[in-house]
C-alpha positions in Angstrom: 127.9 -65.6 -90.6 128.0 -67.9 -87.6 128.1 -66.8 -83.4 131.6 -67.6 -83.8 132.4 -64.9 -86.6 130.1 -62.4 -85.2 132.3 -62.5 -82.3 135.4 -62.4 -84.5 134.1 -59.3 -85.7 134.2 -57.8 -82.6 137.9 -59.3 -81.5 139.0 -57.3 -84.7 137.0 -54.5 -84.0 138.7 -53.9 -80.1 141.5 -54.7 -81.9 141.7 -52.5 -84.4 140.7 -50.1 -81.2 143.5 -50.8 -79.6 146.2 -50.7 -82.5 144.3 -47.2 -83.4 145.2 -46.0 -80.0 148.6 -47.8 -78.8 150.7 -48.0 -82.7 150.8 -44.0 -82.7 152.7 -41.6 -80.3 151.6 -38.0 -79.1 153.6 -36.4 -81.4 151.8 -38.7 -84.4 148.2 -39.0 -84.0 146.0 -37.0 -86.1 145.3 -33.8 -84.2 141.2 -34.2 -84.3 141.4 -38.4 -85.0 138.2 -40.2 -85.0 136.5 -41.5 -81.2 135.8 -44.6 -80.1 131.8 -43.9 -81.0 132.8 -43.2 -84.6 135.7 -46.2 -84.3 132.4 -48.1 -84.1 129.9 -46.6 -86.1 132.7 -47.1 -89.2 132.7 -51.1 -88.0 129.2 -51.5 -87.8 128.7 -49.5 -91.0 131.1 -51.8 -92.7 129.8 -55.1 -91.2 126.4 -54.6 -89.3 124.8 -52.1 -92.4 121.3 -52.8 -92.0 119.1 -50.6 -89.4 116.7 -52.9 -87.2 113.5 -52.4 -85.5 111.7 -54.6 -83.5 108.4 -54.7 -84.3 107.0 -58.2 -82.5 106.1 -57.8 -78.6 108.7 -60.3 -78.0 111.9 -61.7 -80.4 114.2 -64.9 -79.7 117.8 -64.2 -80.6 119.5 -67.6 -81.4 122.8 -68.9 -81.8 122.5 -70.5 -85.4 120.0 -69.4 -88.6 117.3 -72.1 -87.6 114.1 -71.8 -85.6 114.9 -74.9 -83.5 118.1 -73.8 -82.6 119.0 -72.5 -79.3 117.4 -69.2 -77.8 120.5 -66.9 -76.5 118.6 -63.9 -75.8 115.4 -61.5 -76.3 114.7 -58.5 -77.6 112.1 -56.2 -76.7 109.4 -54.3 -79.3 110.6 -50.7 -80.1 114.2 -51.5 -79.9 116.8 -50.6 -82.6 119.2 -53.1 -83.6 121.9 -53.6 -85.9 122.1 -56.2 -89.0 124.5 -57.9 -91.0 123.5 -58.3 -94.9 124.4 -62.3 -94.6 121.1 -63.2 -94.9 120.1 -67.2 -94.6 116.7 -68.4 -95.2 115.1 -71.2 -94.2 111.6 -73.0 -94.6 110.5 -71.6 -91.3 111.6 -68.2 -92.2 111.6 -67.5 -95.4 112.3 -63.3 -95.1 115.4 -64.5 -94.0 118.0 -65.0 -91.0 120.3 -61.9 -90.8 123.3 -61.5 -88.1 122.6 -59.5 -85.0 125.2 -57.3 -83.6 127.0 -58.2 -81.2 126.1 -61.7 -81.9 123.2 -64.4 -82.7 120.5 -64.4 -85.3 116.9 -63.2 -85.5 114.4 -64.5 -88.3 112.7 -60.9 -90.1 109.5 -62.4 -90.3 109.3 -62.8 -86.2 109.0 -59.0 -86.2 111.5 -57.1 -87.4 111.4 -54.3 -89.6 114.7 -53.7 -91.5 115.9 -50.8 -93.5 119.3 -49.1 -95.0 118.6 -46.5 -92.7 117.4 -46.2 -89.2 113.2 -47.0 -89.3 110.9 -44.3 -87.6 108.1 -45.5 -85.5 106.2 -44.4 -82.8 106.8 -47.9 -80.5 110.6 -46.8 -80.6 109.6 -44.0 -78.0 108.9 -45.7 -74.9 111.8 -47.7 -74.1 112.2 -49.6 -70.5 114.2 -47.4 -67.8 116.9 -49.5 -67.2 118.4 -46.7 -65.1 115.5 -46.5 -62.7 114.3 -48.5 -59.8 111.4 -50.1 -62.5 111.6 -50.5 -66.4 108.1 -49.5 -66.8 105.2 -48.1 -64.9 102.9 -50.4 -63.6 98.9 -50.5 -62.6 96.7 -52.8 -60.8 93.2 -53.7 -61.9 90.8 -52.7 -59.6 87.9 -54.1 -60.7 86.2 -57.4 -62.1 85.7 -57.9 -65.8 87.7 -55.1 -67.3 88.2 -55.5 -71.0 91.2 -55.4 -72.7 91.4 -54.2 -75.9 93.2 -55.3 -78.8 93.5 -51.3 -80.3 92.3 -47.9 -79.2 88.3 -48.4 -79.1 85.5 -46.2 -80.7 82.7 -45.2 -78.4 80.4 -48.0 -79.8 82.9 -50.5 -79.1 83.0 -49.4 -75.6 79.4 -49.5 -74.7 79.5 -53.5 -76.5 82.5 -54.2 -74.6 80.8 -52.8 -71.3 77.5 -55.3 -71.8 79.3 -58.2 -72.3 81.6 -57.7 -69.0 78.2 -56.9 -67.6 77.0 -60.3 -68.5 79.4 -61.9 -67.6 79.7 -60.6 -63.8 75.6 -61.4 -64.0 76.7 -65.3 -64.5 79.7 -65.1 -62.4 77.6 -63.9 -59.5 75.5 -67.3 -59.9 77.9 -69.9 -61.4 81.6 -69.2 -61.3 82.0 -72.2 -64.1 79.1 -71.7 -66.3 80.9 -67.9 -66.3 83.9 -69.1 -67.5 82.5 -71.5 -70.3 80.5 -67.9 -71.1 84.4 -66.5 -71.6 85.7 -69.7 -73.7 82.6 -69.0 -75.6 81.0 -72.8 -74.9 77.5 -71.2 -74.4 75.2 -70.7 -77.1 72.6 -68.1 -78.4 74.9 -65.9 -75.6 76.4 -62.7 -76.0 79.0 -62.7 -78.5 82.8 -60.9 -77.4 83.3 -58.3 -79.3 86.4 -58.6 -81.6 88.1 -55.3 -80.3 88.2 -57.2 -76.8 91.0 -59.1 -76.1 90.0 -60.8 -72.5 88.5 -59.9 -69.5 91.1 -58.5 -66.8 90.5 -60.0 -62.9 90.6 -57.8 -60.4 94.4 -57.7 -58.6 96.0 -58.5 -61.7 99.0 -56.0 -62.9 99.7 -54.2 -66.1 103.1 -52.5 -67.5 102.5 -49.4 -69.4 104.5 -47.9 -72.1 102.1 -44.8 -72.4 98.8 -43.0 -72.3 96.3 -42.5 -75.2 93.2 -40.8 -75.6 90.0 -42.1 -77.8 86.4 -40.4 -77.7 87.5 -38.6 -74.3 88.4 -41.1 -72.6 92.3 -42.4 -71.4 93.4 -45.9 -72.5 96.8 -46.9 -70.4 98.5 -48.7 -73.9 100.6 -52.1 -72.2 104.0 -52.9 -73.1 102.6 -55.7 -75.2 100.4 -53.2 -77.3 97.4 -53.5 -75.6 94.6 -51.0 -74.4 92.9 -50.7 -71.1 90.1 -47.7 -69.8 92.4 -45.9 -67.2 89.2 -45.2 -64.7 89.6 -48.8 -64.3 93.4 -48.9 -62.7 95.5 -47.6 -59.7 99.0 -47.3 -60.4 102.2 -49.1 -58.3 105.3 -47.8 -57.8 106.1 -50.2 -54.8 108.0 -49.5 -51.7 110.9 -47.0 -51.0 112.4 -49.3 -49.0 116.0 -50.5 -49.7 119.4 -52.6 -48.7 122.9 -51.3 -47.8 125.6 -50.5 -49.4 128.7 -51.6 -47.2 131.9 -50.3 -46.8 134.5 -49.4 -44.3 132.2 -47.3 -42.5 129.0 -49.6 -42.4 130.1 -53.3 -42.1 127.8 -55.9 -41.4 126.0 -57.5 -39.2 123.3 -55.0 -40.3 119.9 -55.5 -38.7 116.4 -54.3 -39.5 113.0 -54.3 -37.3 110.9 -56.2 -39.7 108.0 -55.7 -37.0 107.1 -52.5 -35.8 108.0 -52.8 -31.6 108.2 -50.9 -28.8 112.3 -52.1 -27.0 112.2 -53.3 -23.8 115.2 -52.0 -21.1 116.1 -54.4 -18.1 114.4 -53.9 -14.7 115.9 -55.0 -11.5 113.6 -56.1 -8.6 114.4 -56.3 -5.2 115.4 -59.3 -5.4 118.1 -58.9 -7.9 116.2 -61.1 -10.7 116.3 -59.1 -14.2 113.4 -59.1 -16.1 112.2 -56.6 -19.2 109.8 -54.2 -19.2 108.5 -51.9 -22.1 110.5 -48.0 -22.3 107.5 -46.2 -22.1 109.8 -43.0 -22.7 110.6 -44.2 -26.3 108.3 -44.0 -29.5 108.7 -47.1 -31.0 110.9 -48.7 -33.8 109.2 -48.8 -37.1 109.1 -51.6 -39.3 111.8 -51.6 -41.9 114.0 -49.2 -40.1 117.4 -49.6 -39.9 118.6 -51.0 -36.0 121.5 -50.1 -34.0 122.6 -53.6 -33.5 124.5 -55.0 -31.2 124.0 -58.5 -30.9 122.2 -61.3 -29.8 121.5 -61.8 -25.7 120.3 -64.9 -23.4 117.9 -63.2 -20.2 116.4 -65.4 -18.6 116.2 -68.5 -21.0 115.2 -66.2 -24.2 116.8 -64.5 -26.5 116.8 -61.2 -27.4 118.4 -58.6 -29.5 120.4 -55.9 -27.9 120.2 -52.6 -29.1 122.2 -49.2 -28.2 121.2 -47.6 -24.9 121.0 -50.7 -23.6 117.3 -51.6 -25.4 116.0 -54.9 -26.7 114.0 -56.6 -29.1 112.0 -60.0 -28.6 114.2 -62.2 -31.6 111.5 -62.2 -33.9 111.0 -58.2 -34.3 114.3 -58.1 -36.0 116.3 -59.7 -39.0 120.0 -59.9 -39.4 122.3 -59.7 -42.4 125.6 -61.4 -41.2 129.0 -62.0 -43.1 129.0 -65.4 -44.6 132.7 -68.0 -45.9 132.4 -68.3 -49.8 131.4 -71.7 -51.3 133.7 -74.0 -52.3 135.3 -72.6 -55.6 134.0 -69.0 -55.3 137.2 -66.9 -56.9 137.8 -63.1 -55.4 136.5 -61.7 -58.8 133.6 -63.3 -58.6 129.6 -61.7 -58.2 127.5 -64.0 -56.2 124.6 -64.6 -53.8 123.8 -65.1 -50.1 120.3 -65.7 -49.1 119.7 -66.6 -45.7 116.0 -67.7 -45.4 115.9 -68.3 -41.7 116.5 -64.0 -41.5 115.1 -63.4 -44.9 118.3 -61.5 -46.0 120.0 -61.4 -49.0 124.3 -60.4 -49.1 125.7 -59.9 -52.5 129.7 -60.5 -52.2 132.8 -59.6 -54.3 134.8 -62.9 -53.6 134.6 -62.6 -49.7 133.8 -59.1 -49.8 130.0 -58.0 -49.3 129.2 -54.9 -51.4 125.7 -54.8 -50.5 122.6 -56.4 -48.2 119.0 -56.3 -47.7 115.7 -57.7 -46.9 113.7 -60.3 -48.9 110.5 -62.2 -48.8 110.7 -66.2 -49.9 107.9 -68.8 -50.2 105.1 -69.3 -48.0 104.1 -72.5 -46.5 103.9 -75.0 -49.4 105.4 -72.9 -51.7 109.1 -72.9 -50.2 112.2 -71.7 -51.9 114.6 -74.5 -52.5 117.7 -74.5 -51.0 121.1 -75.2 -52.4 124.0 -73.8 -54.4 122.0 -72.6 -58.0 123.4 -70.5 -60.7 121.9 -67.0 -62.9 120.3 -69.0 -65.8 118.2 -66.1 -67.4 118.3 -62.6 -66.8 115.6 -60.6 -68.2 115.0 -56.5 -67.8 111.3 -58.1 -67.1 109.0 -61.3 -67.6 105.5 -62.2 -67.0 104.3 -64.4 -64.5 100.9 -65.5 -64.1 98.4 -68.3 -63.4 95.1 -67.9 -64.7 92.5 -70.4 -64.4 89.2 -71.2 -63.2 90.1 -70.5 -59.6 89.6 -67.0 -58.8 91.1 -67.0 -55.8 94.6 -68.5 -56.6 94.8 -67.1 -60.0 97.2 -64.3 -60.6 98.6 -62.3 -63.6 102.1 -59.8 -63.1 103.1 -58.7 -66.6 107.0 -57.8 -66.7 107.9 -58.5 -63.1 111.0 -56.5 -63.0 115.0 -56.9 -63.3 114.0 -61.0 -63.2 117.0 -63.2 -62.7 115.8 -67.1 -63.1 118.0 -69.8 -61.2 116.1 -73.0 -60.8 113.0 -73.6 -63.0 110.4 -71.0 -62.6 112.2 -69.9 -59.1 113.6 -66.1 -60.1 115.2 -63.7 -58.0 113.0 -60.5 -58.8 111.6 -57.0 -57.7 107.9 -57.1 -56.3 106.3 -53.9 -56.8 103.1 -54.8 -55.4 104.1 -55.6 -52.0 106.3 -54.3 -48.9 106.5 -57.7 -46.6 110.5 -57.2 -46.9 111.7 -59.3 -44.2 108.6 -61.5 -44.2 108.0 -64.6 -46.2 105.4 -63.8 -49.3 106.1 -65.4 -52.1 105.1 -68.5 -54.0 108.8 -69.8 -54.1 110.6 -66.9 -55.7 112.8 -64.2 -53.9 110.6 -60.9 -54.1 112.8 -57.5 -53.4 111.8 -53.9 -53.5 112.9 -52.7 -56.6 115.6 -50.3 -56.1 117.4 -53.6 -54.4 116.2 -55.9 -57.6 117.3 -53.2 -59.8 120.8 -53.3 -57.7 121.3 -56.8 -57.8 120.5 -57.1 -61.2 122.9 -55.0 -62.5 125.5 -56.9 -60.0 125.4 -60.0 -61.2 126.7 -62.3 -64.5 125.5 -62.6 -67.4 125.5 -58.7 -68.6 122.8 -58.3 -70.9 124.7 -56.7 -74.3 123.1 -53.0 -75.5 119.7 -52.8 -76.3 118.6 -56.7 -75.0 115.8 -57.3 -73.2 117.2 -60.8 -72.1 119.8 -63.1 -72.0 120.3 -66.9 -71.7 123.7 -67.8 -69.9 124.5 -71.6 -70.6 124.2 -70.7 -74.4 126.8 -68.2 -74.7 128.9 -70.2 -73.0 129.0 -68.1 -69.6 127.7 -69.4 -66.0 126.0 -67.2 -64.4 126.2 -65.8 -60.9 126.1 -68.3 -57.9 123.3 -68.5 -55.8 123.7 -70.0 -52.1 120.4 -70.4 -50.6 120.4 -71.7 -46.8 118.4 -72.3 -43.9 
């Protein structure tokens, strides 16, 4: 069964919707006839029989039965799917290719676990939020060395694992490389890692939890990807409360936020009739992230300055403006896409010419700048890893499942940052970082929609292109 019928399948299936509900009259239908829910259950039962569950950490969905074909989608472990009984081996996959509803095909032996009715399993429990402002929950590592553990560990396995991070913070504390060598296991008659330990986790580096579990009285945070780490050793994130605007006939842009906390200045006359400003010693001060009462921008005196209500100003750079931008070339009213402004670090998400929404971001350092240009949504996933580990402490990072990630040019991603609250401020190493009720927003915004129960999708290879992206100066 090819992409192509899968998809015929559900043509016929809305159609046989539609003909359900539009070839009868009131006085015709069946007084209790069957829902749209059972409409479908009765199609799926028909075409899509077999009961799914993921069982790998990660599992490719691709357009053709064949491993070298190309990758439309993900799926996440602990997710229930539904399978056609077309099955297609191959050489590479030998339990078989089988149909995926609603389209694509996923090889068994990847990590699937496939039965006539739906599996049970624990890793089916802990689902990502998709409704919340973050899929998961989410720790930082606050110290050096901290194993990780391939399953729950016994008390014994503990104390090893403990004595070889201990050794290892004893070498890194006199040689950072001869340390490392100690982790690749290049040193001999040296303290062996114990085969319950996984790696040693850097301090900084993040974690997404699915739950909590408990082995000889102690609590083990258990990672999305089915891994166990000693809770004493983590802090948990849940990242800043900040977030954009909704606009509408009542709140239209420009919309401006202090993105430094200030004290506003108010003119001063002096004798002479020159204007200067002076600090309103009778107000509190404007704090960061807080929403201004804008009214423009002002020349005094060769400098310009924002002007606020009550006839209060801000130095330029205190503040950052979302403003109403023309459409690219091509844009069409029903369209979902992108304004990011980096000299104002804002981001406007437009209807056609209509802005629904707008907010602060943080972009690329020095060195690390987000490119500018006209890009398009390639992959949206619910959440991806990002990381660079390596010798370098200092520059070496790990994020698992940065959340509601929308790639648009190589590694570049719109995404939410958890981890910081520089909104407004340039932070990132070339991607667009937003708090994540705004990165949850946005996600959900723009094209491709991810189908029920996906954890990812690829845009060019079902045919669709994906939200525009106008980055500017």
């Amino acid at each position: 069964m090819s992409r192509f019928s899968v998809r015929s399948l559900r043509f016929a299936a809305a159609m046989a919707l539609l003909l359900f509900a539009c070839g009868k009259t009131e006085h015709d239908q069946p007084p209790h006839g069957p829902t749209d829910a059972q409409k479908l259950q009765l199609f799926l039962n028909e075409h899509f029989p077999l009961h799914g569950l993921v069982t790998g950490v990660q599992l490719s969905i691709r357009d053709k039965p064949d491993p070298e074909a190309q990758t439309i989608g993900w799926l996440r472990i602990g997710t229930r799917i539904r399978l056609g009984k077309d099955k297609k081996g191959s050489a590479t996959c030998q339990s078989g290719w089988h149909p995926l509803y609603p389209q694509g095909w996923v090889c068994l032996g990847e990590g699937v676990s496939v039965s006539n009715t739906p599996p049970s399993s624990d890793i089916a429990s802990n689902p990502p939020a998709k409704d919340a402002a973050l899929p998961y929950r989410y720790y930082m590592v606050k110290d050096l060395g901290v194993p990780e553990y391939h399953r729950l560990p016994s008390r014994n396995e503990q104390r090893a694992a403990l004595a070889y991070s201990k050794h290892y913070l004893e070498l890194l504390g006199k040689d950072e490389k001869r340390a490392q060598r100690f982790l690749d296991g290049e040193l001999k008659n040296e303290i062996e890692r114990p085969s319950v330990v996984r790696r040693l986790l850097r301090h900084g580096f993040f974690l997404a939890a699915a739950g909590i579990e408990t082995r000889a009285k102690r609590n083990f945070i258990r990672t999305v990807s089915g891994r166990y780490i000693k809770e004493a050793h983590l802090a948990e994130r849940s990242g800043s409360d900040f977030h954009g605007e909704w606009i509408n006939d009542e709140n239209r842009l420009p919309i401006a936020w202090a993105i430094r906390g200030a004290s506003p200045l108010k003119k001063h006359e002096s004798k002479d009739g020159s204007i200067k400003l002076i600090k309103d010693e009778s107000h509190d001060g404007i704090a960061r992230l807080s929403k201004l009462d804008w009214k423009g921008l002002k020349n005094i005196n060769g400098k310009v300055y924002h002007e606020l209500g009550d006839e209060l100003y801000l130095r330029n750079w205190y503040a950052a403006v979302a403003k109403k931008v023309k459409p690219p070339k091509g844009v069409k009213d029903s369209d979902t896409w992108i304004h990011i402004a980096l000299n104002q670090q804002t981001l406007v998400l437009y209807h056609g010419k209509k802005p629904i929404y707008a907010t602060l971001i943080s972009t690329g350092v020095t060195d690390f700048e987000t490119p500018t240009g006209e890009f398009h949504v390639r992959d949206k996933r619910v959440a991806d890893t990002m990381a660079n580990i390596g010798a370098d402490l200092d520059n070496s990072y790990s994020i698992e499942d940065v959340p509601w990630t929308q790639y648009i040019k190589g590694s570049v991603a719109i995404h939410g940052a958890f981890w910081h609250n520089r909104f407004g401020l340039r932070n990132s190493h070339g991607c667009i970082n937003l708090a994540p009720k705004d990165a949850h927003v946005v996600f959900n915004e723009t094209k491709p929609e991810l189908p029920e129960g996906w954890h990812g999708i690829h845009a060019p290879s079902i045919g669709e292109k994906g939200s525009l992206v106008w980055i500017s100066d």
